[in-house]
The first five atom37 places (N, CA, C, CB, O) and aatype in JSON, in Angstrom:
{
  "aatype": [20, 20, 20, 20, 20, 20, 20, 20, 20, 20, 20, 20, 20, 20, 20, 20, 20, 20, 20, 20, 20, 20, 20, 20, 20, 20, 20, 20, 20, 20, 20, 20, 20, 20, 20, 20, 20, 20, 20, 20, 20, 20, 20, 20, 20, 20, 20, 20, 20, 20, 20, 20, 20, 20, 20, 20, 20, 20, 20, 20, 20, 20, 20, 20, 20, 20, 20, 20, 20, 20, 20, 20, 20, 20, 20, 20, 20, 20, 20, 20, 20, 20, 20, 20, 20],
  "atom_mask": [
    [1, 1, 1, 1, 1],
    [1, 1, 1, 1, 1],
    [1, 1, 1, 1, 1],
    [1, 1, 1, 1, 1],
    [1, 1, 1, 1, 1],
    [1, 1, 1, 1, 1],
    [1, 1, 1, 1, 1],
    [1, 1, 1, 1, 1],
    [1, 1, 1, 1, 1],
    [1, 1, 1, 1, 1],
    [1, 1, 1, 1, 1],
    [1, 1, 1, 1, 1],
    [1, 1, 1, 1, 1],
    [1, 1, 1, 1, 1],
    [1, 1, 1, 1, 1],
    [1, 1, 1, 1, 1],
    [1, 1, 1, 1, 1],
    [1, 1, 1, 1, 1],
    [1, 1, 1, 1, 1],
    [1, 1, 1, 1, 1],
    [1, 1, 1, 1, 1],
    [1, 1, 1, 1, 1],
    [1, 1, 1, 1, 1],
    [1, 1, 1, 1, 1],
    [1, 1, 1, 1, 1],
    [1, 1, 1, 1, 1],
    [1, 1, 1, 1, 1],
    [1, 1, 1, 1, 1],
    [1, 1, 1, 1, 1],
    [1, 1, 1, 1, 1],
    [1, 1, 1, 1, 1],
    [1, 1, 1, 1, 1],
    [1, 1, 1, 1, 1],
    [1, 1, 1, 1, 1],
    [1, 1, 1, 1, 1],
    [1, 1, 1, 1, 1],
    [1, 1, 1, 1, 1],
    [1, 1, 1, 1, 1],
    [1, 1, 1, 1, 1],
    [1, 1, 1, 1, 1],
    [1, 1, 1, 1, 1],
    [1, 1, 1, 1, 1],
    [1, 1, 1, 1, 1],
    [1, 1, 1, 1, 1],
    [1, 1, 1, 1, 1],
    [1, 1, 1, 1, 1],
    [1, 1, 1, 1, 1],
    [1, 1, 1, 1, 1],
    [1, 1, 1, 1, 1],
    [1, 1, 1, 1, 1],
    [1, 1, 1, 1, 1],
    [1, 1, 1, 1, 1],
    [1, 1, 1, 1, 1],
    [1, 1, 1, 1, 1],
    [1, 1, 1, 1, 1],
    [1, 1, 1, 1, 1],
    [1, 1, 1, 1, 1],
    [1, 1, 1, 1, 1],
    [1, 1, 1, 1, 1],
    [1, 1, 1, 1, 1],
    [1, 1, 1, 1, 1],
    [1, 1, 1, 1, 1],
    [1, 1, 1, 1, 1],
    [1, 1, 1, 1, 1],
    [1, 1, 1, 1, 1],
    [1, 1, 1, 1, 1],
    [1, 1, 1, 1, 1],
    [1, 1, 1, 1, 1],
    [1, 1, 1, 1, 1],
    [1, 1, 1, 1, 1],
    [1, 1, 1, 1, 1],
    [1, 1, 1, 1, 1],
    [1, 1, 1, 1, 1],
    [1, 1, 1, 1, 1],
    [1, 1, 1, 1, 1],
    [1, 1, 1, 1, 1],
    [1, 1, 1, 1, 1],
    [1, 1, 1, 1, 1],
    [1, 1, 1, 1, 1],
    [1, 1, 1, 1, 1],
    [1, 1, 1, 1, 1],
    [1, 1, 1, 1, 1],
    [1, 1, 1, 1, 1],
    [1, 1, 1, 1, 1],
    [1, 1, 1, 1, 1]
  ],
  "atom_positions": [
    [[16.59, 103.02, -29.43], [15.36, 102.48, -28.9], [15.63, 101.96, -27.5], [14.79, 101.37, -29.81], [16.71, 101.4, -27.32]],
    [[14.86, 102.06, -26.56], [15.09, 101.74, -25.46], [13.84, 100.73, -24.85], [15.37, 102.99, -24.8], [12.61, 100.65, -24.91]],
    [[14.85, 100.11, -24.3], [13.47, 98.96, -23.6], [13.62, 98.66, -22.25], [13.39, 97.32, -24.28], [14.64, 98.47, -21.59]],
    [[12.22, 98.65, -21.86], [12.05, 98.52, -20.44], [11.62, 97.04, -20.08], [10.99, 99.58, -19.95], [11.83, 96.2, -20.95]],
    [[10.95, 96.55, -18.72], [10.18, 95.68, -18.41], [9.39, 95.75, -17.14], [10.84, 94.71, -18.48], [9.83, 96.24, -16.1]],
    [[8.22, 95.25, -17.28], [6.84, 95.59, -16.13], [6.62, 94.53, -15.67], [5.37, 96.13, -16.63], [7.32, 93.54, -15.51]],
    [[5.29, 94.84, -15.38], [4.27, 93.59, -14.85], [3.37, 93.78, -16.81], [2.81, 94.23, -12.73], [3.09, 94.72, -17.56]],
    [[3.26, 92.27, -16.85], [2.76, 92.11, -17.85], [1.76, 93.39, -18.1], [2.25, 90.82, -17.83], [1.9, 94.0, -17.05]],
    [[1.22, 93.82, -18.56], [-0.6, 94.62, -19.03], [-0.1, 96.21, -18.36], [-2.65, 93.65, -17.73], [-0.89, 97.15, -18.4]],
    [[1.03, 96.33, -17.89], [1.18, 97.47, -17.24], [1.32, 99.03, -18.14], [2.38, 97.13, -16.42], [1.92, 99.19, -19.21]],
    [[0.66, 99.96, -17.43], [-0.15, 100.96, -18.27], [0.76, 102.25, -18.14], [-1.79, 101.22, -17.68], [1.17, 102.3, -16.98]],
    [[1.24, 103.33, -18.9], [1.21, 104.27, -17.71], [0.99, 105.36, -19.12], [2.84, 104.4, -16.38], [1.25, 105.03, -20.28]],
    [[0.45, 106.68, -18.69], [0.04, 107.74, -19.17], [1.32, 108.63, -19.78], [-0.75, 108.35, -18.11], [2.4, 108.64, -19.19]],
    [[1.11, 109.29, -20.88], [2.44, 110.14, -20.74], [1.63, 111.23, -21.9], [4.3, 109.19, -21.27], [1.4, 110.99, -23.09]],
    [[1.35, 112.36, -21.21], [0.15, 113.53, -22.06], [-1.07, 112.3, -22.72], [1.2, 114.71, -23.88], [-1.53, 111.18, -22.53]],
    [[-1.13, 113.17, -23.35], [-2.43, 112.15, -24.32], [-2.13, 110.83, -24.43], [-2.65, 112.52, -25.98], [-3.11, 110.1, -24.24]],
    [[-1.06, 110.26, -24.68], [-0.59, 109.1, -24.79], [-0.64, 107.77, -24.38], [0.06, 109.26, -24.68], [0.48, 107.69, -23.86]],
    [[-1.09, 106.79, -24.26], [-0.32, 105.96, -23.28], [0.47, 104.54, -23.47], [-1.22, 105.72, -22.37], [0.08, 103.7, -24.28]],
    [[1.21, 104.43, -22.93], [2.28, 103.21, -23.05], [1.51, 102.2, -22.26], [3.93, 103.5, -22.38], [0.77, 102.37, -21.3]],
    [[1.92, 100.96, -22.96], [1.32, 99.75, -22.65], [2.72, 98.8, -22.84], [-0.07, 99.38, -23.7], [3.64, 98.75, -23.65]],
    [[2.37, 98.16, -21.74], [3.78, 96.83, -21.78], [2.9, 95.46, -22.19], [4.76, 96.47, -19.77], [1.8, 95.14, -21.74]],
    [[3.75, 94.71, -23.22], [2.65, 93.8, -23.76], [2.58, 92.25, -22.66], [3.15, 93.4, -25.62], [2.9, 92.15, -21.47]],
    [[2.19, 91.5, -23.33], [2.06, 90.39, -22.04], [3.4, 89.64, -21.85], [0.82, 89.15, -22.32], [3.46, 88.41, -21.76]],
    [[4.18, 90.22, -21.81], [5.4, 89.55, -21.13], [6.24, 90.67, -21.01], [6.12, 88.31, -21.93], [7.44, 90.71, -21.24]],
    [[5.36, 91.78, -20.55], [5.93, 92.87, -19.49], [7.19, 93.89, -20.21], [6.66, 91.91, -18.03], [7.99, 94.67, -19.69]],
    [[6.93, 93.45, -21.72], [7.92, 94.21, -22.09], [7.35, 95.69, -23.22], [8.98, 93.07, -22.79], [6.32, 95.58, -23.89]],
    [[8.3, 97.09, -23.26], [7.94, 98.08, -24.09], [9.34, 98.33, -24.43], [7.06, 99.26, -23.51], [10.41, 98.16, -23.85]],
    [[8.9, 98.89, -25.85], [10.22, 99.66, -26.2], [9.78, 100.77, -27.43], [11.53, 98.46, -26.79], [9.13, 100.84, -28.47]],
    [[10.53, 101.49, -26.59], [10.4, 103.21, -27.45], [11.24, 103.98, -28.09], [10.13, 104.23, -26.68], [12.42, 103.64, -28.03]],
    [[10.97, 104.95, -28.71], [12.35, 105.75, -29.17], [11.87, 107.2, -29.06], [12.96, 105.38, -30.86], [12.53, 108.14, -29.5]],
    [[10.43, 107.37, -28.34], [10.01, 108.89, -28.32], [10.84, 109.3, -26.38], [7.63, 109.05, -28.52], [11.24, 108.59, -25.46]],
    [[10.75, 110.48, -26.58], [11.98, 111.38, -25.58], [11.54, 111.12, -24.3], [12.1, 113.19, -25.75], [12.19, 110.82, -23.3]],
    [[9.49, 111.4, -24.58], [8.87, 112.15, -23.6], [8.25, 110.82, -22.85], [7.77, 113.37, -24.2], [7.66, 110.92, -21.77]],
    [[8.45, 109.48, -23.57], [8.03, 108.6, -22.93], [9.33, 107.67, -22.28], [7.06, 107.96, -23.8], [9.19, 106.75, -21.48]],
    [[10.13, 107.98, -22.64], [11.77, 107.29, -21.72], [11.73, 108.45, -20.66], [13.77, 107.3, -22.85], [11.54, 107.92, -19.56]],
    [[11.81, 109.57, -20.56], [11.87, 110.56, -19.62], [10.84, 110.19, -18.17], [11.43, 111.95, -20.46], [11.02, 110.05, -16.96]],
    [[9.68, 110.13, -19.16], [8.71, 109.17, -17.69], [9.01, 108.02, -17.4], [7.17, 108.84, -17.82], [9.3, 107.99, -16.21]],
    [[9.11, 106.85, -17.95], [9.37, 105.65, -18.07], [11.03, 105.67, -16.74], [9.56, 105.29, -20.02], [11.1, 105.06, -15.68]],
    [[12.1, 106.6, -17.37], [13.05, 106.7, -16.18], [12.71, 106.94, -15.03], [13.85, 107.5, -16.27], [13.28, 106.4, -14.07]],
    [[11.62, 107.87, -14.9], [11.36, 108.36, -13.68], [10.34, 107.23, -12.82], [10.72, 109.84, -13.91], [9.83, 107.45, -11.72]],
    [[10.2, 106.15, -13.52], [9.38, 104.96, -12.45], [10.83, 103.75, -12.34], [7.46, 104.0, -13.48], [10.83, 102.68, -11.75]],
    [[11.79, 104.28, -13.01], [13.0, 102.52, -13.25], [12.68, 102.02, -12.09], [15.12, 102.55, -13.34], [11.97, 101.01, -12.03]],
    [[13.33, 102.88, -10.54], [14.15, 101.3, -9.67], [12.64, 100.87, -8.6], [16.2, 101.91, -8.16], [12.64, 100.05, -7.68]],
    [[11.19, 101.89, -9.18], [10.21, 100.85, -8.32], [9.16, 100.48, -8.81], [9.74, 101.25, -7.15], [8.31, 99.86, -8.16]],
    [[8.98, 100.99, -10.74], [7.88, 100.22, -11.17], [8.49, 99.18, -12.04], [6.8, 101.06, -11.88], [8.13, 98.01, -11.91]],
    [[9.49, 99.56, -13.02], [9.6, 99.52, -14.03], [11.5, 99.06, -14.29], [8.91, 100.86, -14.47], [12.4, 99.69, -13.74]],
    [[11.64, 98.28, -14.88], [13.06, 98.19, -14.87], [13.98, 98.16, -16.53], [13.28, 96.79, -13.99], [13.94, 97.31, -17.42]],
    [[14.52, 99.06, -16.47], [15.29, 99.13, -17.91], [16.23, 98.55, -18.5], [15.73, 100.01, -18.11], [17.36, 98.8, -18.07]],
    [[16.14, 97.82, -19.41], [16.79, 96.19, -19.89], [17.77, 96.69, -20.96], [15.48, 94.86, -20.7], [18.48, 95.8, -21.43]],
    [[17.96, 98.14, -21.52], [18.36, 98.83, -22.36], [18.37, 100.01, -22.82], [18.18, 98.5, -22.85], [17.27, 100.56, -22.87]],
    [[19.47, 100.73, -23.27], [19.18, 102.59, -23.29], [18.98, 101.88, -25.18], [21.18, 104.36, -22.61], [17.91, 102.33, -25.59]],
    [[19.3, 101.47, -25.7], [19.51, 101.47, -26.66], [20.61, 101.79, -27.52], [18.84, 101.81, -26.78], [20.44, 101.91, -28.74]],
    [[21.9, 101.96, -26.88], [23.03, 102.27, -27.42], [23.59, 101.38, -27.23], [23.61, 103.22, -27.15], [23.23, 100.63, -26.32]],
    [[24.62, 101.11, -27.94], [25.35, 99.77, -28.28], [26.53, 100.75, -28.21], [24.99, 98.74, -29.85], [26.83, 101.75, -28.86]],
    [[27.19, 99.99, -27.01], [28.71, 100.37, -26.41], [29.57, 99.99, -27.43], [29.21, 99.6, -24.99], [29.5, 98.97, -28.11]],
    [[30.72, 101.24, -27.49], [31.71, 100.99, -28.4], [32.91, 100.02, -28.0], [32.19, 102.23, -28.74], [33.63, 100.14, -27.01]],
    [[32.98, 99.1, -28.93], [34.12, 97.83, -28.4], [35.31, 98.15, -29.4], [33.48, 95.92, -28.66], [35.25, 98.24, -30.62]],
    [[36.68, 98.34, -28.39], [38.0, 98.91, -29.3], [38.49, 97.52, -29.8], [39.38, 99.86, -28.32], [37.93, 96.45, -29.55]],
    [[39.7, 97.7, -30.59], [39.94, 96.37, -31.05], [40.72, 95.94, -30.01], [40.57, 96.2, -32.43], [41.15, 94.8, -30.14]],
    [[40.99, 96.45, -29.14], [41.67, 95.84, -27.73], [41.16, 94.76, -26.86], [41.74, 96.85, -26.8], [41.75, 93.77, -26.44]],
    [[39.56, 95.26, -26.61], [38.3, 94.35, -25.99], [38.09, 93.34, -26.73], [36.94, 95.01, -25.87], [37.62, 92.41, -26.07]],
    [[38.27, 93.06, -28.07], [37.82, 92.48, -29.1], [38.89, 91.45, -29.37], [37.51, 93.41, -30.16], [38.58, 90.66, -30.26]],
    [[40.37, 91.23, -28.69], [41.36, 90.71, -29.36], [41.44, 89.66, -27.96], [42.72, 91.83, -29.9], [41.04, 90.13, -26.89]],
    [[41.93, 88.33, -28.01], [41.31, 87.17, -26.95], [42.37, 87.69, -26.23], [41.19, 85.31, -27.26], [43.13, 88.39, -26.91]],
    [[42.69, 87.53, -24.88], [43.5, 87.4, -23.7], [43.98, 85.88, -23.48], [42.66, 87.93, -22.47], [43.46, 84.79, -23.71]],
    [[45.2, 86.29, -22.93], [45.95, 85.59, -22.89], [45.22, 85.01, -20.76], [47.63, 86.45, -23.47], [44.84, 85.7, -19.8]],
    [[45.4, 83.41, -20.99], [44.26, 83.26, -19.37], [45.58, 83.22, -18.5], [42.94, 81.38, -19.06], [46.74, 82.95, -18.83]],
    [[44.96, 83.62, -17.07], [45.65, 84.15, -15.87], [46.63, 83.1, -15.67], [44.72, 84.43, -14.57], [46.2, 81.98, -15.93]],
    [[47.83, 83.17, -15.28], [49.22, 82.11, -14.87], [48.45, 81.33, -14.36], [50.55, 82.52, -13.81], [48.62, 80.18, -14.77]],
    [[47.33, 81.49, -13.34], [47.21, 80.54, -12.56], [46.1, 79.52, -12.78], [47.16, 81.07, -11.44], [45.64, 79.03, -11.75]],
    [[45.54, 79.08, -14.02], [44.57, 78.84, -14.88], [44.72, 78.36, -15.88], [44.03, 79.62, -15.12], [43.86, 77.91, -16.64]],
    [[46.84, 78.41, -16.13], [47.11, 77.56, -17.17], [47.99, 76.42, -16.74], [47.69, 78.29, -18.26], [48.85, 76.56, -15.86]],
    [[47.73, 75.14, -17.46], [48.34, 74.31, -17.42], [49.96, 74.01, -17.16], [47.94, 74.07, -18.21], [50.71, 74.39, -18.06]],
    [[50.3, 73.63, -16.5], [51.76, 73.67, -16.35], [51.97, 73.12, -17.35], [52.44, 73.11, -15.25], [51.03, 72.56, -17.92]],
    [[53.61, 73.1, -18.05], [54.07, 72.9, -19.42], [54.4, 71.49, -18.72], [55.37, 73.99, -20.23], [54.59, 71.4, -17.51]],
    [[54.43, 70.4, -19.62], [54.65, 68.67, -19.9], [56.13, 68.93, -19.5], [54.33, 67.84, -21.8], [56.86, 69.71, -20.12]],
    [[56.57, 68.09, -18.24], [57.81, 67.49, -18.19], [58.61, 66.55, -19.27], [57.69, 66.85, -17.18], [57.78, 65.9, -19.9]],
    [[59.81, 66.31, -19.63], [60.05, 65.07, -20.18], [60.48, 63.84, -19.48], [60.85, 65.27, -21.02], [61.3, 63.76, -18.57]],
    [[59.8, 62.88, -20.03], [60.18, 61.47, -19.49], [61.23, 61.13, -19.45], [59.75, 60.54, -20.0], [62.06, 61.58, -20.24]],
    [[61.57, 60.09, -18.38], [63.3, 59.41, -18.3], [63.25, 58.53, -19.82], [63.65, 57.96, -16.52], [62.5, 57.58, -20.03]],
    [[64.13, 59.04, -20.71], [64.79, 58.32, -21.76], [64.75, 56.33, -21.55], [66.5, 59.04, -21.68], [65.05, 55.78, -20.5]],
    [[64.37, 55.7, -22.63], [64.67, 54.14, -22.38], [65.6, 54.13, -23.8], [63.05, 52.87, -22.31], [65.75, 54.83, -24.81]],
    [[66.2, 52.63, -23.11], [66.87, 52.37, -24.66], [65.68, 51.82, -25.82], [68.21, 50.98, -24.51], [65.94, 51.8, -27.02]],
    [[64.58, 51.47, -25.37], [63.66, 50.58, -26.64], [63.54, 49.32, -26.87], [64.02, 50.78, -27.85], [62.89, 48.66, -27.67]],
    [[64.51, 49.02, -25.77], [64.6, 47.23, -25.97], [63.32, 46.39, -25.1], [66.35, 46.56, -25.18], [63.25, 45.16, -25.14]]
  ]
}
């Protein structure tokens, strides 16, 4: 499913059809012939917030990183020794 975003109420024709963006400018479709038009207005009517595919994440992307040398804390010195008295 793919979703776009408009100007709220925004209309556009596609054969018999027509697509309507609801009042907060948003549509989302899964027919061919209306993403095919819908692409062909993206970068000056219409802007696409989603193809609808969900990118594949390896377990590599998925496993935490270790943060940059320069971002980690320097390791704790030890203190000068007392006797306790």
């Amino acid at each position: 499913m793919a979703k776009y975003k408009a100007s709220p109420g925004y209309v556009v024709a596609v054969g018999n059809k027509t697509v309507r963006f609801d009042y907060h400018g948003e549509c989302k479709t899964d027919d061919a012939a209306e993403i095919k038009i819908l692409d062909g207005l993206v970068p000056k009517w219409v802007t696409k917030v989603s193809d609808g595919n969900k990118p594949e994440v390896s377990k590599a992307e998925m496993e935490p990183k270790p943060a940059p040398a320069e971002t980690q804390k320097p390791a704790p010195t030890r203190s000068r020794r007392t006797s306790g008295k």
